[in-house]
C-alpha positions in Angstrom: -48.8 -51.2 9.3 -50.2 -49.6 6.4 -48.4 -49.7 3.0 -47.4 -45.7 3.7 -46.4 -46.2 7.2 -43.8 -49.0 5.5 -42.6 -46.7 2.9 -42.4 -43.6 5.5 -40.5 -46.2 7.9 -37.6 -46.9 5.1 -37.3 -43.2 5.0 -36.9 -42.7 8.2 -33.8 -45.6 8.6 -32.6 -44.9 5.1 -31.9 -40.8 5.7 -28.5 -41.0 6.5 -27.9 -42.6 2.8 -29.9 -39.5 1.2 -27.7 -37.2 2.8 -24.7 -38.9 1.4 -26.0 -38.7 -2.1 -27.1 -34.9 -1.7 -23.6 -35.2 -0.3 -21.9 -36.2 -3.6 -24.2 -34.3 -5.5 -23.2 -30.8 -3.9 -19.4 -31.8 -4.1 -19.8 -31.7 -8.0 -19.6 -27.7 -9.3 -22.0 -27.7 -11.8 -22.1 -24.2 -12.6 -24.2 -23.3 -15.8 -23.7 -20.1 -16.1 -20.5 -19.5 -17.2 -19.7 -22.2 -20.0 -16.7 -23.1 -18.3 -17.7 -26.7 -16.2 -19.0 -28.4 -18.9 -17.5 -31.7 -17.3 -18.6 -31.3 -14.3 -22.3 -30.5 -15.7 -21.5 -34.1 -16.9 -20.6 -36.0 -14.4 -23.7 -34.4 -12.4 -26.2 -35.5 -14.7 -24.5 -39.0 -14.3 -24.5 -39.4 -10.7 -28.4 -38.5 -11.4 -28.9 -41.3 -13.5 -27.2 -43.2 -11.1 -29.2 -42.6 -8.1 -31.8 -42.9 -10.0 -31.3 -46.4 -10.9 -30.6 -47.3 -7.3 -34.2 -45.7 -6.5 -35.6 -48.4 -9.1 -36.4 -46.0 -11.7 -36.5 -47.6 -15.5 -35.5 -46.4 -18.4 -33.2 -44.2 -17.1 -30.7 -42.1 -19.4 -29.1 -38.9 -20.0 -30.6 -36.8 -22.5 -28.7 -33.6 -24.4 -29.7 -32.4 -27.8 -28.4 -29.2 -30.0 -26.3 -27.0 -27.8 -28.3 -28.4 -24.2 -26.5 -28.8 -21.1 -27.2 -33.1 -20.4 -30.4 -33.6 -18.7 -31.0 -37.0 -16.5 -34.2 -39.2 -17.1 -36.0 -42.0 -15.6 -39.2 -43.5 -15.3 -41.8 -45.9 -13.7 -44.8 -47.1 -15.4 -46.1 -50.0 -14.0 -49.4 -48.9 -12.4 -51.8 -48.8 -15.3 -55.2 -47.0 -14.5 -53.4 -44.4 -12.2 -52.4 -40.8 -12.6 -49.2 -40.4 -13.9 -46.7 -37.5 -12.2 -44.1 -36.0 -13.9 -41.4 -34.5 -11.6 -39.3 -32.0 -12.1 -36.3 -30.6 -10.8 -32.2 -29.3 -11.8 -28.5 -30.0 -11.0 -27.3 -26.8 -12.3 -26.3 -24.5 -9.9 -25.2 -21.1 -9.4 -21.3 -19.9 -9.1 -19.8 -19.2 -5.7 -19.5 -15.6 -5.2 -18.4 -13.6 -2.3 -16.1 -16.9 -1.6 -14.7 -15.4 1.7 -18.2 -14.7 3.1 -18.7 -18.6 2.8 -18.1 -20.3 6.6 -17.9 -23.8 5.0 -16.6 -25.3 1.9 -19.1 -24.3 -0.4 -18.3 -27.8 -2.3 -18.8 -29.8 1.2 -21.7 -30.6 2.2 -21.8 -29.4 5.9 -24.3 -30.0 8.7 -24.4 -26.5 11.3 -27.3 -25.8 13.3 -30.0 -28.1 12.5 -29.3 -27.4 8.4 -27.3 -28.1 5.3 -24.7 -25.9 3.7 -23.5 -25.9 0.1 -23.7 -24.7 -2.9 -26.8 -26.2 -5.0 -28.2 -28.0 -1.7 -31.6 -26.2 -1.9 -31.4 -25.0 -5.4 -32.1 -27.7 -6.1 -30.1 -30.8 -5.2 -32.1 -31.6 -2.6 -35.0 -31.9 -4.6 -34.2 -34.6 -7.0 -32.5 -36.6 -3.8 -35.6 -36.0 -2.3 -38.0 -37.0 -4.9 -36.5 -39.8 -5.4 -36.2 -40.7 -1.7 -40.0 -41.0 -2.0 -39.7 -43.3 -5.1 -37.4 -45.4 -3.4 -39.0 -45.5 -0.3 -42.3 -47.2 -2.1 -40.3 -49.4 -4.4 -37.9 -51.0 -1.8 -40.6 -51.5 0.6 -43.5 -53.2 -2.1 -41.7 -53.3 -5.6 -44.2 -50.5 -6.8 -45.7 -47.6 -6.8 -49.3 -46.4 -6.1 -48.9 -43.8 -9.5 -46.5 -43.9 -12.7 -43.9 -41.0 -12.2 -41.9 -39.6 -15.0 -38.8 -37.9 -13.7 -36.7 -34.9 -15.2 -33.6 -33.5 -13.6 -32.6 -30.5 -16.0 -29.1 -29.3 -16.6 -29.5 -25.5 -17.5 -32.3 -24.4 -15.3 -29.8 -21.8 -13.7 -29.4 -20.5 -17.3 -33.0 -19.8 -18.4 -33.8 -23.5 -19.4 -33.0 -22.0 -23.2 -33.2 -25.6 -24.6 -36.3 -26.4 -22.4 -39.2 -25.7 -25.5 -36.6 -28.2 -27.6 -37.2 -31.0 -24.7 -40.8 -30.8 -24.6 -41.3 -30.5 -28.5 -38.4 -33.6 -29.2 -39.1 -35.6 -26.2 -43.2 -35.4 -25.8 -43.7 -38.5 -24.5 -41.0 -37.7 -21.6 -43.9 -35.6 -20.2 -46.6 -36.9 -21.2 -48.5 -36.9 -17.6 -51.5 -36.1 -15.7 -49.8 -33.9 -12.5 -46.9 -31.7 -12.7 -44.7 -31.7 -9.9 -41.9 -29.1 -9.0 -39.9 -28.8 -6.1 -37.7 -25.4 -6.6 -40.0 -23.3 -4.7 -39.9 -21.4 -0.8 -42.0 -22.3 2.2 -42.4 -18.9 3.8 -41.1 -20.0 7.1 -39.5 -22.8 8.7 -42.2 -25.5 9.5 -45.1 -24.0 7.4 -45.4 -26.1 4.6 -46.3 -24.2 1.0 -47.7 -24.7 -2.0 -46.7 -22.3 -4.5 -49.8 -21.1 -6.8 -48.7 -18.1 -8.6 -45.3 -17.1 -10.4 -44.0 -13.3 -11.9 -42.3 -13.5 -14.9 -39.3 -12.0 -16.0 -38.4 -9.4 -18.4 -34.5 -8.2 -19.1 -33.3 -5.4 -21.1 -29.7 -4.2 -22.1 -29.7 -0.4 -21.5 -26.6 0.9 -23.3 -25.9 4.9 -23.1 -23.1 6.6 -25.8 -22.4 10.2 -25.6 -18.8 10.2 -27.9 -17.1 7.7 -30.0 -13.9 7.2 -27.5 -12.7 8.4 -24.0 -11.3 11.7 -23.2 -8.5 13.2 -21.1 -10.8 14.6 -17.7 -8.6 17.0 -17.2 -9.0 18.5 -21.0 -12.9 17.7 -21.2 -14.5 17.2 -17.8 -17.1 19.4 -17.2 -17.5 19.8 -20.6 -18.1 16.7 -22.0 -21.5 14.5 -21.0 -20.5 11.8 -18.9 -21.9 8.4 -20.4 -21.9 6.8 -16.6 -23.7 9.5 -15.3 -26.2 10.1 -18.1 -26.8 6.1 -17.8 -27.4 7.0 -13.9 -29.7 9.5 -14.6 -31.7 7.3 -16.7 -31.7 4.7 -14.4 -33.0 6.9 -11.6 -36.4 7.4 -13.6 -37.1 3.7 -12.3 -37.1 5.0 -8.5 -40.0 5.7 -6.8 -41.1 6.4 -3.0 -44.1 4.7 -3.3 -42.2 1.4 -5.1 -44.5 1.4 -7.8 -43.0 1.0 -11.2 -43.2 4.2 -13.1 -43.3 2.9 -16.6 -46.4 4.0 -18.3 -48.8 1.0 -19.0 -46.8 -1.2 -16.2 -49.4 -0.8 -14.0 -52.5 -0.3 -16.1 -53.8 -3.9 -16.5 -53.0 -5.5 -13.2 -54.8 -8.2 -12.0 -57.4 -7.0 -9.6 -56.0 -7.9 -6.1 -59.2 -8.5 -4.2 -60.4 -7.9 -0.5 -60.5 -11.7 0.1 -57.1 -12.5 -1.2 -55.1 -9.5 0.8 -57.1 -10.8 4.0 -55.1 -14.2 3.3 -51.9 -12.4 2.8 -52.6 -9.9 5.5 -53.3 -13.5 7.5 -49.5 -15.1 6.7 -47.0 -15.2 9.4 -44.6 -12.1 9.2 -41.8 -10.6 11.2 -40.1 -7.7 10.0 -37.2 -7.7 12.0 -36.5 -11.2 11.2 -37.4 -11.0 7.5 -35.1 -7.6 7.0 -32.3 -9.9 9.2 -32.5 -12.8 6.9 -32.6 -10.2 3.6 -29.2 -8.4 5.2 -30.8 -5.0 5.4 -29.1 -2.7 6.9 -30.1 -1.2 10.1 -32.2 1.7 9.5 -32.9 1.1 6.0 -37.0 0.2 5.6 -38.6 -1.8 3.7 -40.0 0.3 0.3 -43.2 -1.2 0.1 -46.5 1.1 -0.2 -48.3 2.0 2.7 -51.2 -0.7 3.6 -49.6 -3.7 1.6 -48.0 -7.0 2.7 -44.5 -7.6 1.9 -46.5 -11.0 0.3 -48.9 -8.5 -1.8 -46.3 -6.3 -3.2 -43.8 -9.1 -4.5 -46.3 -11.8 -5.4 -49.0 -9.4 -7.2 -46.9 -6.8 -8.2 -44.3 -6.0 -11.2 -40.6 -4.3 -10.4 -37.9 -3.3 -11.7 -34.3 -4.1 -10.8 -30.9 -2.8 -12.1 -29.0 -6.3 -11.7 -25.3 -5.2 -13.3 -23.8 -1.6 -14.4 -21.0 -1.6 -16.2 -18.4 1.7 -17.3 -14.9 1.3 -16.1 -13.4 -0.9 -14.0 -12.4 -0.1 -10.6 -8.5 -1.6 -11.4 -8.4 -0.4 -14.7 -9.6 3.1 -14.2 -8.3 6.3 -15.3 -8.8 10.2 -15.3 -11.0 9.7 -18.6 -14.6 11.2 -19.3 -16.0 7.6 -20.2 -18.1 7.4 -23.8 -20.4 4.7 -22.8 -22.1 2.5 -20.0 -24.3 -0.1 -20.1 -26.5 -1.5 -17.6 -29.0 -4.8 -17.2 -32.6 -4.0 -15.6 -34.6 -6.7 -15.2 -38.2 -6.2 -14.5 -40.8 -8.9 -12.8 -44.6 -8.7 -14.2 -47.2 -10.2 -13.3 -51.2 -11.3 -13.7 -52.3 -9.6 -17.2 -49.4 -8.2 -18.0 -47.8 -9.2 -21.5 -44.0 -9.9 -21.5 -43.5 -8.6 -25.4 -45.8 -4.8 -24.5 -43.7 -4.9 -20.9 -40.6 -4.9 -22.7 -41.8 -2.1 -25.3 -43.2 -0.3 -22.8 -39.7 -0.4 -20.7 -38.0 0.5 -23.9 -40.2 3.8 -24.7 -39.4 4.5 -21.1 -35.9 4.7 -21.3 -35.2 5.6 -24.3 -37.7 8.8 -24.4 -36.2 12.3 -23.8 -32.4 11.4 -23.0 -30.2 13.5 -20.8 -28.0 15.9 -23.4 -29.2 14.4 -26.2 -27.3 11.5 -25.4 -27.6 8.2 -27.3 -29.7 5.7 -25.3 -30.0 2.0 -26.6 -32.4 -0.8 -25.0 -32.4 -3.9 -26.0 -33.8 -7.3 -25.2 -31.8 -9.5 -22.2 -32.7 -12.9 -23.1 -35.8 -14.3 -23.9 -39.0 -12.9 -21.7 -40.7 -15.5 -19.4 -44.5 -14.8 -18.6 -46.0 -15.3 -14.9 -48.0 -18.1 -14.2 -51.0 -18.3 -11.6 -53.3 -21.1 -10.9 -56.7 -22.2 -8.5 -55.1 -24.2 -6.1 -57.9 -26.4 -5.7 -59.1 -30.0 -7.3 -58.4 -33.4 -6.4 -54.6 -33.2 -6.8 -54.1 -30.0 -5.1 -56.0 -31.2 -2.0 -54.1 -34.9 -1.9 -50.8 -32.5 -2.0 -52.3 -30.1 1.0 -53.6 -33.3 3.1 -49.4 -34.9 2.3 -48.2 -31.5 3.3 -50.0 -30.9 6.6 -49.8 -34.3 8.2 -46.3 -34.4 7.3 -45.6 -30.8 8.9 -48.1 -31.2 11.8 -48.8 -27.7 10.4 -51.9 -26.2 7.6 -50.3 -26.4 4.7 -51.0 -22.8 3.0 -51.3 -22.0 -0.8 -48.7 -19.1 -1.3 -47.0 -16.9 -4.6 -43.6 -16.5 -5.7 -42.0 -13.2 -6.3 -39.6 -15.4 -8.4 -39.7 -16.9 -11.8 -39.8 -20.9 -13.1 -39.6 -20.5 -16.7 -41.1 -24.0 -17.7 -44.3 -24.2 -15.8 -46.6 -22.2 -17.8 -45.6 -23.7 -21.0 -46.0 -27.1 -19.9 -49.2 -27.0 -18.2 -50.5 -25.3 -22.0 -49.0 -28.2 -23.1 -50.5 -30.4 -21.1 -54.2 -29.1 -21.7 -54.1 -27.4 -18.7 -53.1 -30.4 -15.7 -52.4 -29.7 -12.0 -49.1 -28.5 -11.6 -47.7 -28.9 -7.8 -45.2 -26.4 -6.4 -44.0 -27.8 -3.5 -41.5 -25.6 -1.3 -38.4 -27.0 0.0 -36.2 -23.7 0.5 -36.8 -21.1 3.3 -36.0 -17.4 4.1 -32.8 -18.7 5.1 -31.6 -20.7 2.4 -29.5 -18.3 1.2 -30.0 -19.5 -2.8 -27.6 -17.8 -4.9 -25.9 -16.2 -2.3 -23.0 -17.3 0.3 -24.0 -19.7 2.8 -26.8 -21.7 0.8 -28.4 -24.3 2.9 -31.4 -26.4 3.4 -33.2 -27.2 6.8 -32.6 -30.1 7.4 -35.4 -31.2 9.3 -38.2 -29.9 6.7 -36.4 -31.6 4.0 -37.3 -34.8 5.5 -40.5 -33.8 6.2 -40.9 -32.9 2.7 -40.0 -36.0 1.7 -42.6 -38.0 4.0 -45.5 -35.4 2.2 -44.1 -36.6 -1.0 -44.8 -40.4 0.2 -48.0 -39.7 1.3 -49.1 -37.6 -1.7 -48.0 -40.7 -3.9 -50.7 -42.9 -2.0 -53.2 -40.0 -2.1 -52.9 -40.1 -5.9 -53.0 -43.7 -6.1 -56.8 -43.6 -5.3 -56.9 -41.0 -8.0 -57.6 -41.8 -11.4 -56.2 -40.0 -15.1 -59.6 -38.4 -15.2 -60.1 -37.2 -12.2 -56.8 -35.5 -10.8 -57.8 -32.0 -11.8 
């Protein structure tokens, strides 16, 4: 038996313990968004450390610094002359909303129909259980690894990984490596393994609208008065569009070429529509926006939008026969290949701001910092040990794919790595549900996942600093 046939075979009879840790892991609410489980972000990062010590990981610690949420560290470095990885992954989750559309304990982890339900158990629990399953599968079965891995497990991922540029400047040699690894990406279908090789980025703005300095009786003023939620509609309505192209002047102007080649491949990716508008929740009847002759894949992998995400004027509870004064709203707009995050946003702003309804005042203002997208060749040495891992693991082709989505720290620290390999390996699915009620994981890919994670470790070992790229 090979040395990766040994370390797949502890897998295999050790599963049952990495479901218990994603187990414990899930049962902790470590929400990051609203500064109010600041304990339980804690404990989290602990049990981290902790599992990471039992997958023979050295050096291991918890790491916070100015206002950060606790990060969890370890490392092995004990194979000189060999590539090292750096893996990445977070504890912090998402809160539970919609509670009574959940069918389990969102704080249980709970096995239904071949997957596993919880909040945080694809995004992204299961990743650092996982990537540490592969660890400890090599180390309990040889006292080594074929490669040096460095392994991050952030706590405020879920909030924009604000202290994220601190880590990398205060803790360089934390990341010092020669592959990037993440595992917080989507396989497009269950079965089909993925490699993710292109990200959109993400730019917010705070539209605020004013049309009088207080609220007015609507018996004494309606119809007379602008109305500040309807004004904010009206300005919000200038981002619709039939054909779903953005209308922001300039959004469009410096795309990246799609070319023939490229939507052959998408055209080429397995699709259903029924099944992808069932798993999206459409309603019956309601179709799918995206311009005639392009993939679903094309049109949110190459393609900006733009995305009211909150609206805020009254209250339903609290409201009253008052012409409201203001509103305020949150769009939040994807880009994409050439476009520039800082000219998106002034762009946007110019956009919304021009002509207002009645004269009305209209603010926009930055949401948070932009993130730019990120898009790579998925080729080289380290991609093609990854896509070998992926595909005899899967008994599938493993496919190079984009992400509508954003992962704020993989462009920055591939610049600041000179420009190394950076691995996006799916472990969610169309079901997964992330963010939403019913979050799970399938359970079946995740071990497969973890087996391609094995493999890719050998694969790499052959590899040398120099020649992973």
């Amino acid at each position: 038996m090979t040395q990766t046939a040994q370390a797949l075979d502890w897998l295999d009879k050790n599963h049952e313990m990495l479901v218990d840790w994603l187990r414990q892991s899930v049962a902790i609410p470590s929400i990051s968004t609203d500064g109010q489980h600041l304990p339980e972000i804690g404990q989290s990062a602990a049990l981290v450390c902790q599992f990471m010590r039992q997958a023979g990981l050295e050096n291991v610690r918890e790491i916070a610094f100015d206002d950060s949420y606790p990060y969890a560290y370890g490392e092995w470095l004990g194979a000189p002359g060999k590539p090292t990885l750096f893996l990445y992954s977070h504890h912090d989750v998402q809160p539970v909303n919609y509670a009574n559309q959940w069918l389990s304990d969102p704080w249980t982890l709970t096995r239904r129909d071949g997957r596993l339900f919880g909040r945080g158990a694809a995004d992204d629990k299961a990743a650092f259980v996982g990537q540490l399953g592969a660890i400890a599968a090599w180390l309990k079965t040889h006292g080594s690894l074929p490669i040096n891995v460095k392994v991050l497990c952030e706590g405020e991922e879920e909030v924009g990984s604000r202290n994220l540029q601190g880590f990398f400047k205060n803790h360089r040699q934390c990341v010092e490596s020669d592959v990037v690894v993440v595992c917080d990406t989507e396989n497009i279908e269950v079965g089909l393994p993925c490699i993710t090789s292109a990200l959109r980025g993400i730019v917010a703005a705070q539209v605020k609208v004013t049309t009088a300095l207080f609220p007015v009786h609507s018996g004494m003023a309606g119809g007379a008065l602008a109305d500040a939620a309807i004004v904010l509609s009206q300005v919000l309505a200038r981002l619709g569009n039939p054909s779903a192209e953005v209308p922001v002047p300039g959004f469009e102007k410096n795309l990246k070429k799609v070319t023939e080649e490229e939507k052959a491949i998408y055209a080429n990716l397995p699709f259903d529509e029924e099944k992808a508008k069932s798993d999206l929740g459409i309603l019956a009847g309601v179709p799918f926006v995206t311009p005639k002759g392009r993939t679903i894949y094309e049109q949110t992998w190459r393609h900006p939008a733009a995305t009211v995400i909150a609206i805020e004027a009254s209250s339903i509870k609290g409201a009253s026969n008052q012409v409201l004064p203001t509103a305020e709203a949150i769009v939040s707009c994807r880009i994409v290949p050439n476009m520039d995050p800082k000219e998106s946003f002034e762009q946007l702003k110019t956009f919304l701001e021009k002509d207002p309804p009645y004269g009305a005042k209209v603010e926009v203002i930055p949401h948070g910092p932009p993130v730019s997208w990120w898009a790579t060749d998925p080729k080289g040495p380290a991609f093609s040990a990854a896509m070998d891992s992926l595909s005899e693991s899967f008994g599938r082709k493993a496919v190079p794919i984009g992400c509508g989505g954003t992962i704020g720290l993989v462009g920055p620290l591939v610049e600041l790595l000179g420009g190394v390999p950076a691995l996006l390996l799916g472990i969610e699915d169309p079901q997964s549900n992330a963010h939403a009620p019913n979050e799970s994981l399938h359970e079946g890919d995740w071990k497969k996942l973890m087996g391609a994670m094995v493999r890719m470790f050998g694969k790499m070992g052959l590899l040398t600093p120099h020649t992973t790229r």
